[in-house]
C-alpha positions in Angstrom: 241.9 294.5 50.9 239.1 292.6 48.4 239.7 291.3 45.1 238.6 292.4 41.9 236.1 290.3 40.2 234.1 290.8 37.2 230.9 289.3 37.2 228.8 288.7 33.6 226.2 286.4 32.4 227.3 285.2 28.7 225.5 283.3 25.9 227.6 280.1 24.6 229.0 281.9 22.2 230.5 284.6 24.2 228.1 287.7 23.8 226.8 289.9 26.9 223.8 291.3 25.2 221.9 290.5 22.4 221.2 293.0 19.1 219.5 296.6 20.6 221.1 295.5 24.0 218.7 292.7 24.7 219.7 290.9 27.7 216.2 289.5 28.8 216.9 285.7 27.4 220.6 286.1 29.2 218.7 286.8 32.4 216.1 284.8 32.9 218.0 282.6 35.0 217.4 285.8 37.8 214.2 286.3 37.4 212.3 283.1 36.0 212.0 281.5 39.0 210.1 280.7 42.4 213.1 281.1 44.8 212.9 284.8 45.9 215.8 287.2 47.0 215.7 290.7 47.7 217.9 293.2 47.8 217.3 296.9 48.2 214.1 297.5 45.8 214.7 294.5 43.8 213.5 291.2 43.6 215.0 288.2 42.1 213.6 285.1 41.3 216.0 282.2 41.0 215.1 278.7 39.5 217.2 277.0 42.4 218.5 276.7 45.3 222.6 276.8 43.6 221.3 279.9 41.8 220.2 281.7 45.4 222.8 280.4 46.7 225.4 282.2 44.5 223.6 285.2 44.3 223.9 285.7 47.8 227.1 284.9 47.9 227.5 287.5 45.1 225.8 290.0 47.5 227.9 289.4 50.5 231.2 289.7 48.9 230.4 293.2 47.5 231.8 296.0 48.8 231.5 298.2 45.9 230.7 298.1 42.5 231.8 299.3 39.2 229.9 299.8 36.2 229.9 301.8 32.6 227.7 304.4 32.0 225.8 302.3 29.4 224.9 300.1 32.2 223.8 302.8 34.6 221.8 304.8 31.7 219.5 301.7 30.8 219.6 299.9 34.4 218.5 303.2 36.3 215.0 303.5 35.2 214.4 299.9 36.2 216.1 299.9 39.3 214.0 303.0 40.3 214.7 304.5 43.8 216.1 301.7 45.8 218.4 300.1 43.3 219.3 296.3 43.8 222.9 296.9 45.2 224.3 296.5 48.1 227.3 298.8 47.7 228.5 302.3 46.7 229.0 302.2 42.9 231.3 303.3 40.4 230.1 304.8 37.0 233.1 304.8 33.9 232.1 307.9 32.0 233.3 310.7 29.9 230.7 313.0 31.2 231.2 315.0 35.0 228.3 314.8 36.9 227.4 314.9 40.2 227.5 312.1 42.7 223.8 310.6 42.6 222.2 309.3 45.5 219.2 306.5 45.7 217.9 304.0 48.4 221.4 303.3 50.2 223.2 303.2 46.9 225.6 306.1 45.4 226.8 306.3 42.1 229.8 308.2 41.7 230.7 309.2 38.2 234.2 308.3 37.3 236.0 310.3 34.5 239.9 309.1 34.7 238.8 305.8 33.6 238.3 302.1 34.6 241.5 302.3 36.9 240.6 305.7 38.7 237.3 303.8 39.2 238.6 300.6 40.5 240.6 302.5 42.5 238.0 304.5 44.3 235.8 301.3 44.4 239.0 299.6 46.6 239.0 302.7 49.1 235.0 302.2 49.7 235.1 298.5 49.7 237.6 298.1 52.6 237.9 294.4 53.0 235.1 293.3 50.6 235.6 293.1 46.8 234.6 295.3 44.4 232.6 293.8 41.6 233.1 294.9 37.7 229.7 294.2 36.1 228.0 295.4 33.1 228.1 296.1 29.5 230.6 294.8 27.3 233.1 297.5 27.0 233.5 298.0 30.6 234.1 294.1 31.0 236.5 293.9 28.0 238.7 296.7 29.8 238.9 294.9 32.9 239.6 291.6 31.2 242.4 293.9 29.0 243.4 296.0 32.3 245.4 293.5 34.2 243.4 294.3 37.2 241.1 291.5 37.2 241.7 288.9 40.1 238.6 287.2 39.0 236.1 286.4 36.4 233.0 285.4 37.1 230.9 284.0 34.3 226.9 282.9 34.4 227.1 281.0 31.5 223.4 280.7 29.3 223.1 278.1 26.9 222.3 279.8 24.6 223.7 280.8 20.8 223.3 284.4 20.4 224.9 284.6 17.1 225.2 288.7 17.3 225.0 291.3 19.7 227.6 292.3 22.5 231.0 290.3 22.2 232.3 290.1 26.1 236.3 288.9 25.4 238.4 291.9 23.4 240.2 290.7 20.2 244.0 290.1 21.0 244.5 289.9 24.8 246.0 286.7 26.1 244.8 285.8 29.8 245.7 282.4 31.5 242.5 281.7 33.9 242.1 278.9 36.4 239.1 277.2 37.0 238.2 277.3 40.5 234.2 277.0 40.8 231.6 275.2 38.2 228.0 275.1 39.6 225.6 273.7 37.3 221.8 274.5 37.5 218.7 274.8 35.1 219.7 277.3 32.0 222.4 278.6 33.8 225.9 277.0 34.8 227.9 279.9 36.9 231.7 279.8 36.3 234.3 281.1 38.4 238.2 281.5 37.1 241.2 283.0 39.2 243.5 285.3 36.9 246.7 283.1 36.8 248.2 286.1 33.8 247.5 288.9 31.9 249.2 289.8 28.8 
C-alpha cells in the first residue's frame, strides 16, 4: 500500500489562498511557463525543467486523490470535462450526492469525513499513494489527523499577509526534511511525518 501525502502550494507566510480564494499569484509557478505537461484536459506550463520534473513525478505517484468540497465546487468549472487528474478522487462533504463521472476521473462524495475518504482513496489506489490536496481546511485536517505520511509543500515567495492559513492552531508535528528543489518563484519542499501530536 501507498502513502499518504498532502500536496499544497503555500505563500511565505503560510497561507493556501489569498482573500476571496485567490490562488492565481500561488500558482503561477504551473502555469507561467514554456515547459508544457498535459494531463487529461489540462495543460500546465512550468517555468523549468525541476518544476516538470516534479509534476510528473506528482502524477505518477497518484493513485487517488482526496479533496474538500470547496476545492471541487470552484476547480470543476475550470477543469471542464476531462479534469487534470490522473486518479479516482475523493470529495470531503456534508452533502450526499451521487458519484460524478468526467474524462477518466470519478469524484466520489465522501460524507463520514476525511478518514472514510482516505480510506476509500487507499482501497482505489492499490500500491500508489493517495494525494490530499486542496483548500485549507481539508489540509489542516490531514496535518491534524495523524494520517499524513507526507507533506508536500510548493513554497511561493511570496507574503500574502491574509487569506487562507494552511497549518491549524495547536497541533504539534515533528517533520523531516527529505527533498528541497529550488526553481524560479517556486522552491517544492518535501517532509516525512516523523510525529503527530
Amino acid at each position: 500500500m501507498g502513502l499518504v501525502w498532502l500536496n499544497i502550494t503555500t505563500s511565505l507566510d503560510g497561507f493556501v489562498a489569498g482573500p476571496n480564494d485567490d490562488v492565481e499569484r500561488l500558482h503561477e509557478w504551473l502555469f507561467a511557463g514554456d515547459i508544457v505537461v498535459r494531463q487529461g484536459g489540462g495543460e500546465f506550463h512550468l517555468r523549468t525543467e525541476a518544476d516538470a520534473k516534479n509534476f510528473r513525478e506528482m502524477l505518477s505517484r497518484t493513485g487517488a486523490v482526496v479533496m474538500g468540497k470547496r476545492t471541487f465546487d470552484l476547480g470543476s468549472e475550470p477543469w471542464g470535462d476531462d479534469p487534470p487528474f490522473p486518479a479516482p478522487c475523493f470529495v470531503v462533504t456534508h452533502e450526499a450526492r451521487p458519484t460524478v463521472k468526467k474524462g477518466k476521473t470519478s469524484f466520489t462524495f465522501v460524507t463520514g469525513g476525511l478518514e472514510r475518504a482516505i480510506e476509500l482513496a487507499k482501497d482505489a489506489a492499490g500500491a500508489k499513494d493517495v494525494q490530499v490536496m486542496g483548500g485549507a481546511s481539508t489540509a489542516q485536517q490531514a496535518i491534524s489527523s495523524g494520517l499524513l505520511d507526507e507533506i508536500e509543500l510548493h513554497v511561493v515567495p511570496l507574503i500574502l499577509g491574509e487569506g487562507k492559513r494552511l497549518f491549524p492552531d495547536g497541533t504539534p508535528v515533528q517533520l523531516e526534511q527529505t527533498q528541497i528543489v529550488p526553481s524560479i518563484g517556486v522552491t517544492h519542499t518535501r517532509y516525512r511525518v516523523v510525529k503527530s501530536s
